[in-house]
C-alpha positions in Angstrom: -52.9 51.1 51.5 -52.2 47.5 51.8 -49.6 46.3 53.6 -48.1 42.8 52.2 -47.0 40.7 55.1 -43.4 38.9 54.4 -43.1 35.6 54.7 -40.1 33.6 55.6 -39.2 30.1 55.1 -37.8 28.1 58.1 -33.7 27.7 57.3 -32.5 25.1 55.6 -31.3 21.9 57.5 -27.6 20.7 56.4 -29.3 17.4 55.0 -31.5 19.6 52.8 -28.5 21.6 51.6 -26.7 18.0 50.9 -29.9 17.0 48.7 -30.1 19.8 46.8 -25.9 19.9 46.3 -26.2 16.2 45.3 -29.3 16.9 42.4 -26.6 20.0 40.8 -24.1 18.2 40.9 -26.2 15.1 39.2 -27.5 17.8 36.6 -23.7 19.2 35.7 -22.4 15.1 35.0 -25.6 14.7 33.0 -25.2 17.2 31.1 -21.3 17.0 30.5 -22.1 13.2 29.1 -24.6 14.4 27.1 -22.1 16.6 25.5 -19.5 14.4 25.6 -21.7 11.8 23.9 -22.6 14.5 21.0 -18.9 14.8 20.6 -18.2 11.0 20.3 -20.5 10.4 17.5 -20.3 13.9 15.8 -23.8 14.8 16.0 -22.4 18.5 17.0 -19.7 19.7 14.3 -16.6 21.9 16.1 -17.1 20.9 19.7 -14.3 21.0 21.6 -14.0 18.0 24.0 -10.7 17.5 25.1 -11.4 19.1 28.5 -14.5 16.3 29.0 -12.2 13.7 28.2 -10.1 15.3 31.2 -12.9 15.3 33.4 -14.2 11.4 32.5 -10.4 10.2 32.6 -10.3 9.2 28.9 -8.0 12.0 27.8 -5.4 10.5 24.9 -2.1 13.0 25.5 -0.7 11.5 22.2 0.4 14.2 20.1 -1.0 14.5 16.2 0.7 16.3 13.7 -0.6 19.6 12.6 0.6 19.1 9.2 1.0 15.6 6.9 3.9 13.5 6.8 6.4 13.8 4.2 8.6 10.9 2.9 12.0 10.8 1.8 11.3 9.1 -1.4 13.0 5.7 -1.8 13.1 4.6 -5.7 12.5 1.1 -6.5 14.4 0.1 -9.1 13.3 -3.4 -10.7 16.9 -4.2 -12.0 20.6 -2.1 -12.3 23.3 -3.6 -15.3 26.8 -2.5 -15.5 28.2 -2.5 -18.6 31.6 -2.3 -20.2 31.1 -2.4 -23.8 33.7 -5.4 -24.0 32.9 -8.4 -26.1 34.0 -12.2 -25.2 33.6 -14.6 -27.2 30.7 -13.1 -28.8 28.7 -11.6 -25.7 28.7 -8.0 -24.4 30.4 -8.4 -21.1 27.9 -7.5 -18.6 26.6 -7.5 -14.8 22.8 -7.3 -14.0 21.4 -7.6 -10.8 17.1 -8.2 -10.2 15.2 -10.0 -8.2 17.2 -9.1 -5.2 15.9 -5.6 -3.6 19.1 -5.3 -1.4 21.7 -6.2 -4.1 19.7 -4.3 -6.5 19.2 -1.1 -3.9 23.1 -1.2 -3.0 23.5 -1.1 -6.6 21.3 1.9 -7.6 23.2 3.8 -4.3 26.2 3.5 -6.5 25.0 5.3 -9.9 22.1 7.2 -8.2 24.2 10.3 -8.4 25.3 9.9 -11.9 21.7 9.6 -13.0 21.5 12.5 -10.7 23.6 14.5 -12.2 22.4 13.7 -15.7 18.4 14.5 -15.6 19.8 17.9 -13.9 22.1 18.2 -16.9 20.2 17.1 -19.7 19.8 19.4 -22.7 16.6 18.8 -24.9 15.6 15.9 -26.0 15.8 14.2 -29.2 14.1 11.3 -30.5 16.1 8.6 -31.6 15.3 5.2 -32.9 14.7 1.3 -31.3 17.9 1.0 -32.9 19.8 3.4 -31.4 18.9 2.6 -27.8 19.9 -1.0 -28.1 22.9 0.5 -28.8 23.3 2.9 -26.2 22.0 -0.7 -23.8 25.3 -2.3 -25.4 28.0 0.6 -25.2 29.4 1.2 -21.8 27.4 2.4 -19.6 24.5 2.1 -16.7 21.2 1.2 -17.0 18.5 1.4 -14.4 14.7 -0.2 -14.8 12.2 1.1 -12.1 9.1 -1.0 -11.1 6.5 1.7 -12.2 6.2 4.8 -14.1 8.0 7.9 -12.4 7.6 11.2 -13.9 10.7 12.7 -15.3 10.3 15.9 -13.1 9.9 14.0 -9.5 12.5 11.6 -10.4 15.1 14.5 -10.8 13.9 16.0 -7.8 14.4 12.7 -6.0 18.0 12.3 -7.2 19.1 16.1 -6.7 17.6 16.4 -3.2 14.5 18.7 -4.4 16.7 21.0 -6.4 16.7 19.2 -10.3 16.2 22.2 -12.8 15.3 19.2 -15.2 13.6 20.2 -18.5 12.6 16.5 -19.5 8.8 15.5 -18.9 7.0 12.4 -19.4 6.9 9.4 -17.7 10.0 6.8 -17.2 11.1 3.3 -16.3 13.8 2.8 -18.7 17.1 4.7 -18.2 20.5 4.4 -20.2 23.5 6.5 -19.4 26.4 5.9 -22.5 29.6 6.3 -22.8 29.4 6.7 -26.5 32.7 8.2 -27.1 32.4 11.7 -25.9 33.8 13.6 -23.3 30.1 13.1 -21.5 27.6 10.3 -21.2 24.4 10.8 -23.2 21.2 10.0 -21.2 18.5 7.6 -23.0 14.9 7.0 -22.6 11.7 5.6 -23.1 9.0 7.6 -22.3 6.4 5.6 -21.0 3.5 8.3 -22.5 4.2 7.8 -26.0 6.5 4.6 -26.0 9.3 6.8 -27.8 12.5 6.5 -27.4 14.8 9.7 -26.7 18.6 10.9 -26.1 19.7 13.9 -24.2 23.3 15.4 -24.2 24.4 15.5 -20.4 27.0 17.3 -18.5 28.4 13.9 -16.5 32.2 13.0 -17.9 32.9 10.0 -18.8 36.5 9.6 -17.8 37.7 8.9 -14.3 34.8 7.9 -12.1 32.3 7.1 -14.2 34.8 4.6 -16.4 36.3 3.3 -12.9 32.6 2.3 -12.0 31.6 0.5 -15.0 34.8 -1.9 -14.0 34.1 -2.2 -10.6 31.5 -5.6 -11.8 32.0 -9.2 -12.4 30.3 -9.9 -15.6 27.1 -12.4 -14.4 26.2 -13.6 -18.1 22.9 -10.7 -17.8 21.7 -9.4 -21.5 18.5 -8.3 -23.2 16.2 -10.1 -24.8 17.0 -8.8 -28.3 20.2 -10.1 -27.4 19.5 -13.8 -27.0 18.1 -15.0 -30.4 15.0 -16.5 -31.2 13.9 -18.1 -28.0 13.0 -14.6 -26.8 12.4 -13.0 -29.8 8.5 -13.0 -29.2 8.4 -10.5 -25.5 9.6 -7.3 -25.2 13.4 -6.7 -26.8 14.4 -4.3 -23.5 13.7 -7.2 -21.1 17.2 -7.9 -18.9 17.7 -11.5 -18.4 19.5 -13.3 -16.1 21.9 -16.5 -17.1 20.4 -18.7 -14.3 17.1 -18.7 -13.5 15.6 -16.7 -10.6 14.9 -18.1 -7.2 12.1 -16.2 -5.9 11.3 -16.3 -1.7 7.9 -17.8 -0.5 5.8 -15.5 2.0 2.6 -15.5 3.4 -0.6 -12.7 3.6 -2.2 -11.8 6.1 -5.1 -8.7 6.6 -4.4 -7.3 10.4 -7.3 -7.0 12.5 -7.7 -3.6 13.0 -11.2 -3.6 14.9 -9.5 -5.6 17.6 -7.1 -2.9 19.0 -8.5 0.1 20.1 -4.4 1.4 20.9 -4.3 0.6 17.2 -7.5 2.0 16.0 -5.9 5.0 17.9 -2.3 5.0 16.6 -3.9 4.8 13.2 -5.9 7.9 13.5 -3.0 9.8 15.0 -0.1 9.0 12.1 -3.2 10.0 9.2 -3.4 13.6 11.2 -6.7 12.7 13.2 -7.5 13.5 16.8 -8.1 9.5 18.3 -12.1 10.1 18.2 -15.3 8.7 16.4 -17.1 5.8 16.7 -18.0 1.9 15.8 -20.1 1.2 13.0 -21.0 -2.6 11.3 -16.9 -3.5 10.9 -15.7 -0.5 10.9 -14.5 2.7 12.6 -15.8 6.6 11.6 -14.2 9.3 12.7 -15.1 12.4 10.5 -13.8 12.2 7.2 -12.1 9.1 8.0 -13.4 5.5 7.8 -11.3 2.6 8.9 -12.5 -0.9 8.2 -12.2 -4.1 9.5 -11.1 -5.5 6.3 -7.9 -3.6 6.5 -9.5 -1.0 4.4 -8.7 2.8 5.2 -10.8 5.3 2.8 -10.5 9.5 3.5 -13.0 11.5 1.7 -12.8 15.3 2.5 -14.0 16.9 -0.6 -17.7 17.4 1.2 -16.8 19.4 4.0 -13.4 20.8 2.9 -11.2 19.2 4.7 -7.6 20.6 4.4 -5.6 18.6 6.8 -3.0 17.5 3.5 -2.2 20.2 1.6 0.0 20.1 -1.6 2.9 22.5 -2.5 1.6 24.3 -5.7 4.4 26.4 -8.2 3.2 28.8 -10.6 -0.3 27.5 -9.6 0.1 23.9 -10.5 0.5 21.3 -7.8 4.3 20.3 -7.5 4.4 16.7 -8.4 7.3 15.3 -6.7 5.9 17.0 -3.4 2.7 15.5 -3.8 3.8 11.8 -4.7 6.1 12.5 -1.6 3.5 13.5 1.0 0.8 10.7 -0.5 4.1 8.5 0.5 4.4 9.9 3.7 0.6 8.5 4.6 1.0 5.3 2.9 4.1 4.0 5.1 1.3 3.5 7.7 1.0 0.4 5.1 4.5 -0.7 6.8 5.1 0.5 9.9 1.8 0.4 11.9 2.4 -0.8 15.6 4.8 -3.8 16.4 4.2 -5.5 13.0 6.9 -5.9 10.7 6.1 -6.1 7.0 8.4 -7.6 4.5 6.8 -5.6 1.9 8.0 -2.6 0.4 5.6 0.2 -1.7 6.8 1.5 -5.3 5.4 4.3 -7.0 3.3 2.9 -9.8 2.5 5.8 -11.2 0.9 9.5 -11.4 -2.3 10.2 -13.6 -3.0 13.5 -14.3 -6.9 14.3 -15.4 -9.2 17.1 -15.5 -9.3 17.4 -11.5 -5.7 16.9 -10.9 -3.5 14.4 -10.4 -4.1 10.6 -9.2 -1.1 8.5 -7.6 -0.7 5.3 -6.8 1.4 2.9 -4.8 2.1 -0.9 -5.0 3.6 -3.4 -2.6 6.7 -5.5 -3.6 8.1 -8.0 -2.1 12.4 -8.5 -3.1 12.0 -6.4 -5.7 8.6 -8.5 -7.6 6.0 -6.5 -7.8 2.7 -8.2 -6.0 -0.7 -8.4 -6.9 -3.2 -8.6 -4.3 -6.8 -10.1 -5.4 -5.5 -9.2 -9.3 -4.8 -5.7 -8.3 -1.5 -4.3 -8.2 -2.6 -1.0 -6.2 -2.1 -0.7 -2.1 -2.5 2.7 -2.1 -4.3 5.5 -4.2 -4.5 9.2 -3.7 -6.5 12.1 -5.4 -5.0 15.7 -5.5 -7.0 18.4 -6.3 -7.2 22.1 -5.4 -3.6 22.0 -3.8 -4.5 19.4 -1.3 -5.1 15.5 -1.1 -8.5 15.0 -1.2 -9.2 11.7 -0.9 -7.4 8.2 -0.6 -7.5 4.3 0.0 -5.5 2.5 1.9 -5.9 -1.3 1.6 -3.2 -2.9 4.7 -1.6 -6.3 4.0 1.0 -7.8 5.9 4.0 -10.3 4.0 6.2 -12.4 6.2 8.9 -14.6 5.0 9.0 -18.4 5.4 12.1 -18.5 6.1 15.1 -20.0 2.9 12.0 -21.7 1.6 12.0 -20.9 -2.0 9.4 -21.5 -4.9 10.3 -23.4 -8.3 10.1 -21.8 -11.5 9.9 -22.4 -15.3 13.5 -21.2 -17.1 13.0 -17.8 -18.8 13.0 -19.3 -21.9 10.1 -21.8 -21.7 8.3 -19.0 -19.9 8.7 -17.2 -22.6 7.7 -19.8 -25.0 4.3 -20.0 -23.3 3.5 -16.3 -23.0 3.8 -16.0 -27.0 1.5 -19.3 -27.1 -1.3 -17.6 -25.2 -1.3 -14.3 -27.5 0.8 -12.5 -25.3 3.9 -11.9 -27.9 5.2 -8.4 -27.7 4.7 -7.6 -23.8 7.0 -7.7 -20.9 8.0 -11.2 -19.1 8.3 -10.7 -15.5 7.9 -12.3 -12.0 4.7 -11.4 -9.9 3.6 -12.4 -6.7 0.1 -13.1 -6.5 -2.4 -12.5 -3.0 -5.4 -13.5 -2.8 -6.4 -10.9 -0.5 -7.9 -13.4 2.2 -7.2 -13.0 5.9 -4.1 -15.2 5.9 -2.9 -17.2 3.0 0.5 -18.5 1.1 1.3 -16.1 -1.2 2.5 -17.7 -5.1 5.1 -16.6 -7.4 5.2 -16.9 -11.1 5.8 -15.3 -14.6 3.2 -12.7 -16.2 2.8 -10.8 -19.0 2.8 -7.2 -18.6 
C-alpha cells in the first residue's frame, strides 16, 4: 500500500487575494459589455438588458406604452356653406367659408352634429340624378366638402362618438343636408367609388334648430360653379366659389434633423411603442423593426418577424375601419408634435384602400385648409393593415412655419379656370395646392391645380 503524501500550498498573501479579486471582477465587466453590446446591435433576439443599462448608468426610465396610440379623429373639412334657399336679385343667398381652417373648423363644430345625426339616421340609399343634387346644393340647407375621401362607416363613427349604426358605405367628400320641404332633412351624396350621386331619408327635423342655423349666416356672395355661367362651365359643376379671390399664407419647409438628437432619436422610438435601443447605420437609426432616417424618413416593417406591437380592432372578423384609420392617426401626430417644434401643418385623411391583404390608409399635410404636396406627392403618412394589426408604415416628417401676414398673389378663379380648360384639364376640380419641394429648408408656393 502506497501512501500519497499531501501537499499544501503556502497561504495566500492579501496582495495575491487582491490580484486574483481584481482579474474576476475584470472577467464579470467584460463579459456584461459583451452582452450589453449583443443587445445594442441585436445580434441576440429577446435579451433582456435593462438591468445592464442599470449597471453602466445608461438606463432610459422613460415609460413606453404597451399598447398604440389612439387619436380622436379631427375631420378636415375643405369648405362648410350655409344656405337659405332665398333668392336676391337673382342669386341663391349663401355663406361659404374655405381657405380658412379655423373659420372653416368653427364652422363644421356647428352642423357636425346635424350631420351626426343624419348618417346615424339615414335609411337606404337611393340614387338620384346630377340634377337633383344641384338642387338639394340650392334648397336650404348645409353642405360640407372634406379634403380626402372618408369612408361612410368611419365618418359616422366619428360624428356619433364610435356608436353610428350607419348602413351607408362607400367613400365621401361631398355632403348635402336639405330642407326640401319635409318634416326632415334628406342627406345627399357623392360617393367617391362610383362617382354616383345618392339621397337618403333622415331622422333630423327641419324646424326649430336646424332652420334657426341656416339664418345664423351673412350671405358672402359663395355659389357653385354650375352656378356662375360660362366662365366656369369647363371644371367640375360642384366646385364652391368664393366672390373675392382667396389670399393664401406663405410658409416655409423644412426636414428636421433627426440624426442630430439622440433625446430625439429617443422620444421618437418611445411615442411609436419602441424601447429607446438600436443602433447607427449610414444616416440612419435601426432599432428592430424600426428604421429612422436622417432624411426625416420613418419606415416600420413587422411582417418578417411578427411584430404585433399595433393591433387593430376586428368585428365579425373584419378589421374595424374607423378604429384602424384612428390608431394609424394616433402614430402619425408624431408628424406634429415631435419635441419643441411646432408645426403649422395639419394631417387629413386622404383616404382608405382596401385590397386583397387588407386595408391601406393614408394621410396628407395641409396647411389653412390647402392641401400640400411635398416633392409632387400628396402623402405624409401611409399605413398597411393586415391580419388585425398595422403591419407596416412610412412616415415622411416635414416641418411648415408661417412667414408671418406675408401673403402670395393669385390668378382670379375665373382666369384660373380659363387656363386649366386650355391645358386639357376641362372637367376636373380647381383648387389651391401648396407645393414642397421636399429639400431641407425651402419657401413653400401656392397656386391653382387641377384635381
Amino acid at each position: 500500500m502506497i501512501r500519497r503524501n499531501r501537499v499544501e500550498l503556502p497561504p495566500r498573501t492579501g496582495r495575491q487575494r487582491a490580484v486574483e479579486w481584481v482579474k474576476s471582477a475584470l472577467i464579470v465587466v467584460l463579459l456584461c459589455s459583451a452582452v450589453y453590446l449583443a443587445g445594442r446591435s441585436q445580434l441576440y433576439r429577446g435579451v433582456t438588458i435593462g438591468w445592464l443599462d442599470t449597471v453602466l448608468g445608461q438606463t432610459d426610465t422613460a415609460p413606453v406604452s404597451t399598447s398604440p396610440p389612439v387619436a380622436r379623429m379631427r375631420i378636415q373639412p375643405s369648405s362648410v356653406a350655409f344656405c337659405t334657399g332665398v333668392d336676391l336679385d337673382g342669386v341663391r343667398e349663401r355663406c361659404g367659408i374655405q381657405y380658412d381652417a379655423l373659420a372653416v373648423e368653427r364652422a363644421f363644430d356647428e352642423i357636425s352634429r346635424y350631420l351626426g345625426e343624419a348618417l346615424a339616421s339615414a335609411g337606404p340609399p337611393q340614387p338620384v340624378t346630377q340634377h337633383q343634387w344641384q338642387g338639394a346644393l340650392q334648397a336650404p340647407g348645409l353642405y360640407l366638402d372634406l379634403l380626402g375621401k372618408v369612408p361612410l362607416s368611419a365618418l359616422a363613427a366619428w360624428l356619433g362618438d364610435g356608436h353610428s349604426g350607419c348602413i351607408l358605405t362607400g367613400e365621401v367628400r361631398r355632403l348635402v343636408l336639405a330642407d326640401q320641404g319635409g318634416t326632415c332633412a334628406v342627406l345627399y351624396y357623392i360617393n367617391e367609388e362610383n362617382g354616383l350621386y345618392y339621397a337618403c331619408e333622415t331622422a333630423v327635423p327641419v324646424a326649430g334648430e336646424f332652420t334657426l342655423l341656416l339664418s345664423s349666416r351673412s350671405a358672402n356672395g359663395a355659389r357653385f360653379a354650375f352656378e356662375a355661367g360660362e366662365r366656369f362651365a369647363s371644371i367640375n359643376p360642384n366646385i364652391l366659389l368664393q366672390s373675392d379671390t382667396p389670399i393664401p399664407l406663405r410658409y416655409t419647409g423644412s426636414t428636421p434633423p433627426l440624426m442630430e438628437d439622440q433625446d430625439q432619436l429617443n422620444e421618437i422610438q418611445r411615442r411609436l411603442s419602441f424601447q429607446p435601443a438600436g443602433y447607427p447605420t449610414w444616416n440612419s437609426w435601426v432599432n428592430d423593426t424600426l428604421r429612422i432616417s436622417g432624411d426625416g424618413v420613418i419606415r416600420y416593417d413587422g411582417r418578417q418577424n411578427g411584430d404585433r406591437r399595433y393591433p387593430v380592432p376586428m368585428v365579425d372578423g373584419t378589421v374595424d375601419l374607423s378604429q384602424a384609420v384612428s390608431i394609424a392617426r394616433g402614430l402619425a401626430d408624431i408628424l406634429l408634435t415631435l419635441g419643441q417644434n411646432r408645426n403649422e401643418a395639419r394631417l387629413y385623411l386622404i383616404g382608405a384602400e382596401q385590397n386583397e391583404g387588407g386595408w391601406i390608409i393614408r394621410f396628407g399635410y395641409a396647411l389653412n385648409g390647402i392641401m400640400v404636396e411635398v416633392d409632387g406627392q400628396q402623402t405624409a403618412a401611409t399605413f398597411w393593415v393586415s391580419g388585425g394589426r398595422i403591419t407596416t408604415y412610412e412616415l415622411r416628417m416635414r416641418y411648415y412655419t408661417a412667414l408671418g401676414e406675408d401673403t402670395e398673389p393669385l390668378l382670379p378663379e375665373a382666369q384660373a379656370a380659363a387656363g386649366l380648360s386650355a391645358l386639357g384639364y376641362a372637367g376636373r376640380e380647381l383648387l389651391l395646392c401648396y407645393r414642397d419641394s421636399g429639400v431641407e429648408e425651402a419657401a413653400v408656393s401656392v397656386g391653382w391645380a387641377a384635381r
